[in-house]
C-alpha positions as CSV (number, residue, x, y, z in Angstrom):
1,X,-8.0,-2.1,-2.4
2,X,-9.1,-5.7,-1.4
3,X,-10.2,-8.3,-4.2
4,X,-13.6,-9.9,-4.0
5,X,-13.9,-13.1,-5.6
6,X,-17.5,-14.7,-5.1
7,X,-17.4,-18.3,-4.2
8,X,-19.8,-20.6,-5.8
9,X,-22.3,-23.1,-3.9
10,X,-21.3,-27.1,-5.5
11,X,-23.3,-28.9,-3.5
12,X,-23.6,-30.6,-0.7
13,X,-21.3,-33.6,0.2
14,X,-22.4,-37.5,2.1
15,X,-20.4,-35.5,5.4
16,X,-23.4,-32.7,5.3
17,X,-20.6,-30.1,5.1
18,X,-21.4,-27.4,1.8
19,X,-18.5,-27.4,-1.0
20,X,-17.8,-24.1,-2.7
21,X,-15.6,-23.0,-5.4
22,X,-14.1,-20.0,-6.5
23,X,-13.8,-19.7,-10.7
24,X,-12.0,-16.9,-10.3
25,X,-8.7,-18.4,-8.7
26,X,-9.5,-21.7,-8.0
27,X,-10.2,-21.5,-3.9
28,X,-12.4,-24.4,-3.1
29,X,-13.3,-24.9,0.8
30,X,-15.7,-27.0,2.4
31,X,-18.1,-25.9,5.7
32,X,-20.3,-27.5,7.7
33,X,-23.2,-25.7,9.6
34,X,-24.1,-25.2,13.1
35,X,-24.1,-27.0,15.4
36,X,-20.6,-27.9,14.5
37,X,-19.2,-25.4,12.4
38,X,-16.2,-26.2,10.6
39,X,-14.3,-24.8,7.5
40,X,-11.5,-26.9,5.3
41,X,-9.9,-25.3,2.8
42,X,-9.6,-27.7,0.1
43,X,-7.3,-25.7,-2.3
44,X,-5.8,-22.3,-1.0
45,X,-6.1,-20.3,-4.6
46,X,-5.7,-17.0,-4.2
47,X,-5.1,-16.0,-0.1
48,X,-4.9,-12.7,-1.1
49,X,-8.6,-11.8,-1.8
50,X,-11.8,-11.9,0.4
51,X,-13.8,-14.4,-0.6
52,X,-17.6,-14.2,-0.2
53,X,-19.9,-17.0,-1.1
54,X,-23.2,-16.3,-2.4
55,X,-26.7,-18.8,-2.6
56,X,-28.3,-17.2,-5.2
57,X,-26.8,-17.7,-8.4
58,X,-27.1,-14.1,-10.3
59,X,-26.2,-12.1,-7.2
60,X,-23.0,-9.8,-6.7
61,X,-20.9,-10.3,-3.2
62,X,-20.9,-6.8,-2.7
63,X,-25.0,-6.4,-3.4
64,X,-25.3,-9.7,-1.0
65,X,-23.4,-8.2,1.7
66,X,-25.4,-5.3,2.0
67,X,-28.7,-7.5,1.7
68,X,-28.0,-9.9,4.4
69,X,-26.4,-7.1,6.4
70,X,-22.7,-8.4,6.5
71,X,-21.5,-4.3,6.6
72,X,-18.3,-3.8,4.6
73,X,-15.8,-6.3,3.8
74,X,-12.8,-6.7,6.8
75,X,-9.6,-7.6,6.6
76,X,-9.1,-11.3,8.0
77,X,-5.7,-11.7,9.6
78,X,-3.7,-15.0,8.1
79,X,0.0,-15.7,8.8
80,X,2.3,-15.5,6.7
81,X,3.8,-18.2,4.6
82,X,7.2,-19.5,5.6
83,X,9.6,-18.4,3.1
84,X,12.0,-20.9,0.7
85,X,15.1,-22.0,2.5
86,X,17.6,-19.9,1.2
87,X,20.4,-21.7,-0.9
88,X,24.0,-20.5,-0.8
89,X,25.6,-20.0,-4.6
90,X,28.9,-21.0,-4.7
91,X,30.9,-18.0,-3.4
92,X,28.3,-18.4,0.4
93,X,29.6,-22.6,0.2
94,X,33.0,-21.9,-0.1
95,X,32.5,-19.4,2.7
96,X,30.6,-22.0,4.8
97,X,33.4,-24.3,4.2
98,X,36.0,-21.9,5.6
99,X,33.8,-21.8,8.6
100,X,33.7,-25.3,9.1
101,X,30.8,-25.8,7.3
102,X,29.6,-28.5,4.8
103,X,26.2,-27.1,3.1
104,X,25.7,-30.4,1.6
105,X,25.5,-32.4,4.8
106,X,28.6,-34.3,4.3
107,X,31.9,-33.7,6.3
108,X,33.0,-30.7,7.2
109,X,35.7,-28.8,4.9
């Protein structure tokens, strides 16, 4: 089951684009409205959770989503991130080496 954290409205910046936060895991993300719609994601937080922002200050996402008709929550697509480049202990360098190989960048072995 999907996380719901509910982002919260900070105001408005000099651009006209909305900021929003998310207590919960620190997501914040600015958008600007029609007509040019646009959505920068300030800090990621937590990618893992659907975030739903919310005007009024005392509702729930899940009680908002059913008011304004948004139907159930789906799951947005994101690519994954790259993974850490690997590092070689010493037993994959020496290895390397026998291959021709300097890990370090300097001449080959």
């Amino acid at each position: 089951m999907r996380v719901i954290h509910e982002m919260k409205f900070v105001g408005r910046l000099a651009s006209g684009a909305d900021e929003w936060s998310c207590p919960a895991c620190g997501r914040r993300v600015t958008l600007r409205r029609l007509p040019e719609p646009e959505l920068t994601v300030l800090d990621p937080g937590d990618e893992t959770a659907v975030h739903v922002g919310v005007i009024e200050p005392d509702a729930r996402a899940a009680a908002a989503a059913d008011k304004y008709g948004l139907g159930p929550v789906q799951e947005v697509p994101r690519p994954p991130r790259p993974a850490a480049p690997a590092v070689p202990d010493e037993e994959d360098r020496r290895w390397l080496a026998e291959m021709g190989i300097d890990w370090d960048g300097g001449a080959a072995a």
